[in-house]
C-alpha positions as CSV (number, residue, x, y, z in Angstrom):
1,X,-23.8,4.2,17.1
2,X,-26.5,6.2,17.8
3,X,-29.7,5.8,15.4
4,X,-29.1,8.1,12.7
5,X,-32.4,9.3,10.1
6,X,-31.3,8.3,6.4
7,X,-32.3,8.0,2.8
8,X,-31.9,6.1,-0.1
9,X,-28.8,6.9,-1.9
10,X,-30.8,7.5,-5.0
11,X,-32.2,10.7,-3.7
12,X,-29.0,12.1,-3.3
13,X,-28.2,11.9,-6.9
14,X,-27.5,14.7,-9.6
15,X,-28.0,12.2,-12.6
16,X,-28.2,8.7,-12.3
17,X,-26.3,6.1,-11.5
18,X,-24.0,5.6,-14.6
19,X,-21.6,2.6,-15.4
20,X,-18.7,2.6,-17.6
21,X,-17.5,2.2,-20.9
22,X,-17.0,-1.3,-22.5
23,X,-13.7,-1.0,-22.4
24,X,-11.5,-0.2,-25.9
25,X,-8.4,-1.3,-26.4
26,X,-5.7,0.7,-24.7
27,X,-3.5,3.5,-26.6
28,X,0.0,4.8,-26.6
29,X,0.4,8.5,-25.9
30,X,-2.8,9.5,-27.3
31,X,-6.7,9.2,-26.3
32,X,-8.4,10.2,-23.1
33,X,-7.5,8.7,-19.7
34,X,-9.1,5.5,-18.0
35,X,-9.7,4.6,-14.5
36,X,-10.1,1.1,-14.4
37,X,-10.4,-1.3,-11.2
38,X,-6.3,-1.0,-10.5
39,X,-6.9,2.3,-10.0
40,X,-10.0,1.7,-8.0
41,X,-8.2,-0.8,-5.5
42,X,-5.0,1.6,-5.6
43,X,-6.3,4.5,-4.5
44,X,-8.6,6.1,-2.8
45,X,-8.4,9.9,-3.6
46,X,-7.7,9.6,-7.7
47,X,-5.9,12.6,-8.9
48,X,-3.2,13.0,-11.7
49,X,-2.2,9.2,-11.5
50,X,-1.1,7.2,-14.6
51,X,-3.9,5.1,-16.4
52,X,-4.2,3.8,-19.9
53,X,-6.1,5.7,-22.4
54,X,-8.3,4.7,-24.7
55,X,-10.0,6.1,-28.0
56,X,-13.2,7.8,-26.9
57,X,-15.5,10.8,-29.2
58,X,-19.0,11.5,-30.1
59,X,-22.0,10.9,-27.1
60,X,-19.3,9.0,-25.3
61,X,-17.0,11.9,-24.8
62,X,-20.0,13.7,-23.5
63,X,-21.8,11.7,-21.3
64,X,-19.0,9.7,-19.9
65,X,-16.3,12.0,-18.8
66,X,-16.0,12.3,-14.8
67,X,-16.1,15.4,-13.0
68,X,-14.3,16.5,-9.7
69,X,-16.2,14.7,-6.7
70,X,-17.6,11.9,-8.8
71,X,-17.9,8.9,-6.3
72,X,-16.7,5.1,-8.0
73,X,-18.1,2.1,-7.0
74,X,-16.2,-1.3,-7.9
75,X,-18.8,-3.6,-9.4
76,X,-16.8,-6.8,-8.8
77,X,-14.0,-7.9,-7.5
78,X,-12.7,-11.6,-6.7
79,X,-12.6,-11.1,-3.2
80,X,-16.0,-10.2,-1.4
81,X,-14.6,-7.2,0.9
82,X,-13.9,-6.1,-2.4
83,X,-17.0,-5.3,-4.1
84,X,-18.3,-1.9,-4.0
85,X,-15.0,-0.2,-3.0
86,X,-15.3,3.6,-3.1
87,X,-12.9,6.1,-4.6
88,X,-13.3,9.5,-4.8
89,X,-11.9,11.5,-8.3
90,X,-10.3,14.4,-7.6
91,X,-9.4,15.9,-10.9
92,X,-6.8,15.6,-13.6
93,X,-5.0,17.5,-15.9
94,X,-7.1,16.0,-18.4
95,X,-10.4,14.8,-19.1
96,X,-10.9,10.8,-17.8
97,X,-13.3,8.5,-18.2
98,X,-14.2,5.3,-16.5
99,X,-14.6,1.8,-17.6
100,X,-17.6,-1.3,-17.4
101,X,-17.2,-2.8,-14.3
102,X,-17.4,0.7,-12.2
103,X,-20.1,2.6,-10.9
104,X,-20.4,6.0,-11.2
105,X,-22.4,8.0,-8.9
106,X,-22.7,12.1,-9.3
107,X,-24.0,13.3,-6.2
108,X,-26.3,17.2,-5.9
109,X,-24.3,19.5,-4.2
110,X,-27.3,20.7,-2.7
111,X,-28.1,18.1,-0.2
112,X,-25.2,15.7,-0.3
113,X,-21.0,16.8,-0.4
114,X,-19.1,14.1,-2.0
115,X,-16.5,13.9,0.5
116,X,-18.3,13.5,3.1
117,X,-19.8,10.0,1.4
118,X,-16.7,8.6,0.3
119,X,-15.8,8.8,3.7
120,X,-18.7,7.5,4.7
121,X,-18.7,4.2,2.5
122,X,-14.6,4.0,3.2
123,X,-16.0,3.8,7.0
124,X,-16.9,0.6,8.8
125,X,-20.3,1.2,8.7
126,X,-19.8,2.3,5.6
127,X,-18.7,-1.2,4.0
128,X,-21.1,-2.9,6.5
129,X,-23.5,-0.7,4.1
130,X,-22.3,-1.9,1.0
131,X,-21.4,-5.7,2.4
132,X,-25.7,-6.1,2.8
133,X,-25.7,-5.8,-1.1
134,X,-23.4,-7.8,-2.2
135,X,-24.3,-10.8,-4.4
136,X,-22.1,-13.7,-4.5
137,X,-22.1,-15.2,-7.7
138,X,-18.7,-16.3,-9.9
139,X,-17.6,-13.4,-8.4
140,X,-18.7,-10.7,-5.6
141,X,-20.6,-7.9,-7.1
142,X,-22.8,-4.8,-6.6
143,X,-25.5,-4.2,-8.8
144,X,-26.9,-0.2,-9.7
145,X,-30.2,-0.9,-8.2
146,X,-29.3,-2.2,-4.5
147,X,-26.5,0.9,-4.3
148,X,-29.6,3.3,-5.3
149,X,-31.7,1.9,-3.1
150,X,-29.0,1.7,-0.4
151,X,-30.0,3.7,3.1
152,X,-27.2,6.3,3.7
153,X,-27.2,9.0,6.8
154,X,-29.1,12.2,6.0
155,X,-27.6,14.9,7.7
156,X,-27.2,19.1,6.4
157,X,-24.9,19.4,3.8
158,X,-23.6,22.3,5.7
159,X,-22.6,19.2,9.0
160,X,-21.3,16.8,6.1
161,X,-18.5,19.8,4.5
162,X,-17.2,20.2,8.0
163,X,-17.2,16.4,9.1
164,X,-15.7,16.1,5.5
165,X,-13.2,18.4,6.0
166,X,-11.6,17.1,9.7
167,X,-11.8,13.4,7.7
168,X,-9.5,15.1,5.1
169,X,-7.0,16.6,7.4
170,X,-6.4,13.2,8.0
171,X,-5.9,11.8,5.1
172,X,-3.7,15.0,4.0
173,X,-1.5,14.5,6.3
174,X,-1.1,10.5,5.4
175,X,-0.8,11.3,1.8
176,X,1.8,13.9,3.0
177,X,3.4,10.5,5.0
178,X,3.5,8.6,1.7
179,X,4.8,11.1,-0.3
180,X,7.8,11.3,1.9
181,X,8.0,7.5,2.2
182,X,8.7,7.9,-1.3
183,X,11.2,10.0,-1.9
184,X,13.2,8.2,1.6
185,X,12.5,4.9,-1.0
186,X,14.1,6.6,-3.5
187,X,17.1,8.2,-1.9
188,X,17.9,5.4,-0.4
189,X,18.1,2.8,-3.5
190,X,19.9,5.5,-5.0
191,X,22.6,5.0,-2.6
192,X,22.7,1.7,-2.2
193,X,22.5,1.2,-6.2
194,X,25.6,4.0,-5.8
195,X,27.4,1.3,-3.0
196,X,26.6,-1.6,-4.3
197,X,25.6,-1.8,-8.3
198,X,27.8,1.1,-9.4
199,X,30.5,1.6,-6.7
200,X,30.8,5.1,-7.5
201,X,32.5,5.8,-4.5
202,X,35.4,3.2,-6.0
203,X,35.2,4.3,-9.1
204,X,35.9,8.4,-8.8
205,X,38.6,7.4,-5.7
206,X,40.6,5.1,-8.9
207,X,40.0,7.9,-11.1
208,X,41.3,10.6,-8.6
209,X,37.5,12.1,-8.3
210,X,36.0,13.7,-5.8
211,X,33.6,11.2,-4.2
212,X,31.2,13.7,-3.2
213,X,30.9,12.0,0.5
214,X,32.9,13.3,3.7
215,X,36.3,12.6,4.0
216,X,36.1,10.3,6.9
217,X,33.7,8.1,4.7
218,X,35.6,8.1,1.6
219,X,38.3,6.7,3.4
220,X,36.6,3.9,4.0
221,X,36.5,2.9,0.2
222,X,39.7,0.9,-1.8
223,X,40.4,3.0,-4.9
224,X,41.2,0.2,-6.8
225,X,39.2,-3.0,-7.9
226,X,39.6,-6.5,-7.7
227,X,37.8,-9.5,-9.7
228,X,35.3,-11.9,-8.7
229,X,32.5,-14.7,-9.7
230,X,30.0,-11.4,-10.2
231,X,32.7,-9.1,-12.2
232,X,35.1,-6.7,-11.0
233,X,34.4,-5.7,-7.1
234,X,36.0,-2.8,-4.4
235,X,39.3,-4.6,-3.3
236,X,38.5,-6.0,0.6
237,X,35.3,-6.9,0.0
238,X,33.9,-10.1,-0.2
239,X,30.9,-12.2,-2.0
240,X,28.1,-14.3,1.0
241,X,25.1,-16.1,-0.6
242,X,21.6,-14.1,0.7
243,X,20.2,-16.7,2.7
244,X,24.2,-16.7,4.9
245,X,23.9,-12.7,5.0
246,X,20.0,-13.2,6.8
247,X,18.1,-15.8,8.3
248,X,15.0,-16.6,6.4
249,X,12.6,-18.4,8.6
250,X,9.3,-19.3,7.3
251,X,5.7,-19.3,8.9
252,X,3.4,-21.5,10.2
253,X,0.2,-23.8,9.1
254,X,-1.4,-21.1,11.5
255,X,-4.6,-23.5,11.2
256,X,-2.8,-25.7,13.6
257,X,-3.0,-22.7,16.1
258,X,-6.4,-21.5,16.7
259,X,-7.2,-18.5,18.9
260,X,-7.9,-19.6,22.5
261,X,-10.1,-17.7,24.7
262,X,-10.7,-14.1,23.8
263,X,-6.7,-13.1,23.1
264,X,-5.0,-13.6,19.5
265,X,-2.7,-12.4,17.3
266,X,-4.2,-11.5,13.6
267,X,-2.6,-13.8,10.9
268,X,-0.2,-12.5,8.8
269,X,-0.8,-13.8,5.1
270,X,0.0,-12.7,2.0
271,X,-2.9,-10.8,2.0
272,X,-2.1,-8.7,5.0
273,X,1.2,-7.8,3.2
274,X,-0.8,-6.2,0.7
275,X,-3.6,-4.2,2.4
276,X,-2.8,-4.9,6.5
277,X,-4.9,-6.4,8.8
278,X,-8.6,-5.8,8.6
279,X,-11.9,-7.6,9.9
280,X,-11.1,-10.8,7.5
281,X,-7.7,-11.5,8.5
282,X,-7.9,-14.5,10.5
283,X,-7.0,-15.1,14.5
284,X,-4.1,-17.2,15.8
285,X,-2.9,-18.2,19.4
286,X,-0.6,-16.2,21.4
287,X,1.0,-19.3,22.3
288,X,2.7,-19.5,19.1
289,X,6.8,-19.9,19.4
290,X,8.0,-16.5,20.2
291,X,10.1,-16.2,16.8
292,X,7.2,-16.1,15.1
293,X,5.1,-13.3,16.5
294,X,6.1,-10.3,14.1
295,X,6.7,-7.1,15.3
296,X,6.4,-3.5,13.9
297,X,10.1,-2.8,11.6
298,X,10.4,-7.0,10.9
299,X,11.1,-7.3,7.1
300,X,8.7,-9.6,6.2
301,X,9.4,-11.3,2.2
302,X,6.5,-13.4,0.2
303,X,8.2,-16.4,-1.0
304,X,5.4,-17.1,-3.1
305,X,2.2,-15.8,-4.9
306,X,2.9,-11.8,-5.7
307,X,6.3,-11.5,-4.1
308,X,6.8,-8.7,-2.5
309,X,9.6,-7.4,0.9
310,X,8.8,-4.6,3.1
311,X,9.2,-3.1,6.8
312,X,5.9,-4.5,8.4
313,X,4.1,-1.9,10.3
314,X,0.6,-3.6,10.5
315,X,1.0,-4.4,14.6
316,X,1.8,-7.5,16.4
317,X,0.8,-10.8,14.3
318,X,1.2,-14.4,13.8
319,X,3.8,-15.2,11.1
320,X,1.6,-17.8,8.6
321,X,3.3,-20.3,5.8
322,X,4.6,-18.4,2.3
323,X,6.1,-15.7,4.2
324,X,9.6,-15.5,5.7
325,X,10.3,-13.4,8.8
326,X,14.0,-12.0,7.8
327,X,16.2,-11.1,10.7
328,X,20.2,-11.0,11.3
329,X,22.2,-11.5,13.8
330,X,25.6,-10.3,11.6
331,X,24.4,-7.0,9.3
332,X,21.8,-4.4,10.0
333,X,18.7,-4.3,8.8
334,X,19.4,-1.8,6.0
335,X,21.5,-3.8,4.1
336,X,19.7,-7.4,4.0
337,X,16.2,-5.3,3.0
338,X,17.7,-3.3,0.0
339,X,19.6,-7.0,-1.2
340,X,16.4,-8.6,-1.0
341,X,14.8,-5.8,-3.2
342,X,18.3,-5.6,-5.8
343,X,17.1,-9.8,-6.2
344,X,13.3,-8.7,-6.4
345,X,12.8,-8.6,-9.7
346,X,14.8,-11.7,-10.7
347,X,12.8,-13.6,-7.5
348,X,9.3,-12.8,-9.4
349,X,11.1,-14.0,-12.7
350,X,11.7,-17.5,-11.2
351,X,8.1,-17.5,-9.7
352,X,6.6,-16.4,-12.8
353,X,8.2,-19.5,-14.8
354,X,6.7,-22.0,-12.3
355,X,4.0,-24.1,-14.0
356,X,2.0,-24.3,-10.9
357,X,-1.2,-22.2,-10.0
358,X,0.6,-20.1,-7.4
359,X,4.3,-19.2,-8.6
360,X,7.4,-19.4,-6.1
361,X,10.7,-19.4,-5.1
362,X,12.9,-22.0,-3.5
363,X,15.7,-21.8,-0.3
364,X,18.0,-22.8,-3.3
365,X,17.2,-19.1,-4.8
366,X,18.5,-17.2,-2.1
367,X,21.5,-19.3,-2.0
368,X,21.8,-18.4,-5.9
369,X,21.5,-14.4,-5.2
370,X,24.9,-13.2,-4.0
371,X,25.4,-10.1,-2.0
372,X,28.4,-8.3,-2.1
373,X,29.7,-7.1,1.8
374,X,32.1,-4.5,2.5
375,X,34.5,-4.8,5.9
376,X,32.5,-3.8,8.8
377,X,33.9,-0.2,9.1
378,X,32.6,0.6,5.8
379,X,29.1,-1.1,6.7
380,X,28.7,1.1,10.2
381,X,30.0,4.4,8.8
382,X,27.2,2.7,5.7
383,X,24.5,2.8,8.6
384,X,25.0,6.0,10.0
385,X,23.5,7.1,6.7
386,X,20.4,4.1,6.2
387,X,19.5,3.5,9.4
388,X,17.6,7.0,9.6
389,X,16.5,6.6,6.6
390,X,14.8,3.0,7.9
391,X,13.6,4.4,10.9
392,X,12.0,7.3,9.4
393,X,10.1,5.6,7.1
394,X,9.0,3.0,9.9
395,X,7.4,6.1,11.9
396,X,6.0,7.5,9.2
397,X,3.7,4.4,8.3
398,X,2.9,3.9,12.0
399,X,1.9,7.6,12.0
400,X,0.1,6.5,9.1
401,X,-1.8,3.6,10.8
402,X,-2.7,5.7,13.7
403,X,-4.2,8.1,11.3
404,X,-6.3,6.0,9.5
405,X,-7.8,4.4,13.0
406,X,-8.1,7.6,14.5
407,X,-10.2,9.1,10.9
408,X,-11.9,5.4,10.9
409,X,-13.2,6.2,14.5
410,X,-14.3,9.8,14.2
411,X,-17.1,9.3,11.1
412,X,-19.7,7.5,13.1
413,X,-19.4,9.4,16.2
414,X,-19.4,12.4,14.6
415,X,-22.8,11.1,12.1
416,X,-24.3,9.9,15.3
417,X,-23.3,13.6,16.8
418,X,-21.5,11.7,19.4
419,X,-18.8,14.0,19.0
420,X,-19.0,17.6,17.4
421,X,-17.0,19.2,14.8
422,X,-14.7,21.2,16.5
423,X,-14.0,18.6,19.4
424,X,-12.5,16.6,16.6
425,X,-10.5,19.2,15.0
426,X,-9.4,20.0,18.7
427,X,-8.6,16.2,18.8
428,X,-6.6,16.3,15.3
429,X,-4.9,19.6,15.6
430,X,-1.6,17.6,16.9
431,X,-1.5,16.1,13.3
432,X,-2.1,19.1,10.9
């Protein structure tokens, strides 16, 4: 990037830099919001999301509530990329405050747009900014003084609005992605919990209901019950262990694989499951078995740690230990994913009882969570309806990824004035 003139982050500074409240014990129903570092590392744009609340009057209410465009800065955090990640609040419904271990920084709209510097320490550069002052003590940390004093680009407020505001097409249109990720998530456990939990189709054909599906579907489904080790079932349908439904294969000591030459495959941990792959993740061979590369639309489960299932879109990776690459060469996709997620919560039960440090679940577990599986007619007139629903929500978090990369890119070209404002909104209008 080209060399860009800056200043210290102080002088760009309505009021000092402020941290938060000692925090009070939390209240039901009552008392003024709290973002605390959950929210911090949950979101990046805060705005009319659940937090606790806490009791707050006097000086306290007065000096620290936040105000639309108020930049947070987590002070710690137990991983090092961690500390001094920037959110942005947005505004709320009510008033919010902010608790001990954040930073609060109230920028002059004069000189600097908030916006534009959330981008900014969101960016690479950005966290390469905020990496140079972090101390590593018991845990990673900022401190008030090395963020004031931190150089930052000095460019016209007028330039920073209009970068800003390309930036935030962006990220409109990813929020807009995860909204309808969402609802797709909710529609479709709704149906399955409908198939599945509830047989509702079963249930209004024995009571001479309307089924509310098209004909040629409700056909599909018995009108009458039968009884089984998990209760009363649809008649024709049969009981398979989860682990005979899917293969569960599990990863590799990826140590044992080290990146050769200047090719790799990022490793896939727990970690990556969480957040993706970033600068940390580490680097395995390509010459790893083929059947454990992972590909965008694997289901990838966490058998241990914070247990988790989803429909990896991170890229191409190396499958490491503690995760299970699910696959099937009998039922779709569709219907392995959603059982996994019905025996979720029961899964994170078992791991949570586990006396060691890192909770977890044995191959006897998913023998012990039963499926229930209708006769294949049922299950591929059953697909015509999940499949899309899958596939959408795949595209949509690749459309997401490519979003972020493309948003990640444009900030310190368009600092360095590499690139000018309306060449990237040129670039971008495909997205809006």
């Amino acid at each position: 990037m080209a060399e860009a003139s800056t200043v210290p982050f102080q002088n760009l500074l309505r009021v000092p830099l402020r941290n938060g409240l000692t925090r009070p014990k939390a209240v039901r129903g009552a008392g003024v919001k709290m973002v605390n570092m959950g929210e911090i590392f949950a979101h990046d744009r805060i705005q009319n999301i659940r937090m606790d609340r806490v009791p707050l009057d006097g000086k306290e209410r007065e000096t620290s509530l936040l105000e639309r465009g108020d930049l947070l800065f987590a002070r710690q955090s137990l991983v090092l990329e961690g500390a001094g990640k920037c959110s942005v609040f947005l505004g709320d419904k009510e008033p919010v405050t902010f608790e001990s271990h954040l930073i609060r920084a109230r920028l002059d709209p004069a000189v600097a747009d908030p916006l534009f510097f959330f981008y900014f320490f969101r960016s690479p550069v950005g966290r390469d900014a905020i990496r140079s002052i972090v101390e590593q003590v018991a845990a990673a940390g900022i401190r008030g003084r090395d963020l004031a004093s931190l150089p930052v680009p000095q460019i016209p407020v007028h330039q920073q609005r209009a970068i800003a505001n390309v930036l935030g097409t962006l990220d409109d249109k990813i929020e807009l992605n995860h909204r309808m990720n969402e609802t797709l998530e909710e529609t479709a456990r709704a149906i399955f919990k409908s198939w599945f939990v509830d047989f509702e189709p079963v249930r209004a054909k024995a009571e001479g209901r309307d089924t509310g599906l098209p004909e040629h579907i409700t056909d599909l489904f018995p009108d009458r019950f039968k009884d089984s080790e998990l209760g009363k079932i649809p008649a024709g349908w049969t009981i398979e262990p989860l682990d005979q439904v899917a293969h569960f294969l599990n990863g590799l000591a990826l140590q044992k694989y080290p990146q050769e030459g200047s090719e790799y495959l990022p490793a896939i941990k727990i970690a990556e499951l969480r957040k993706g792959v970033t600068a940390s993740s580490g680097r395995a061979s390509t010459k790893i078995p083929a059947q454990y590369v992972v590909e965008d639309g694997d289901v990838l489960f966490s058998w241990s740690g914070s247990l988790e299932v989803q429909l990896w879109t991170g890229g191409r990776g190396a499958l490491n230990q503690h995760l299970f690459k699910v696959t099937s060469q009998r039922y779709p996709e569709w219907f392995y994913y959603y059982w996994i997620k019905h025996h979720l919560t029961r899964f994170r039960d078992i791991a949570a009882d586990k006396v060691t440090t890192m909770g977890h679940i044995k191959r006897q577990h998913l023998t012990d969570a039963l499926t229930i599986v209708p006769p294949l007619p049922t299950l591929e007139a059953m697909s015509a309806t999940m499949d899309p629903i899958v596939s959408k929500t795949v595209n949509a978090n690749l459309e997401v990824r490519t979003l972020a990369a493309i948003r990640d890119s444009l900030l310190p070209r368009l600092i360095a004035g590499e690139l000018r404002v309306p060449d990237a909104e040129q670039d971008i209008e495909g997205f809006k």
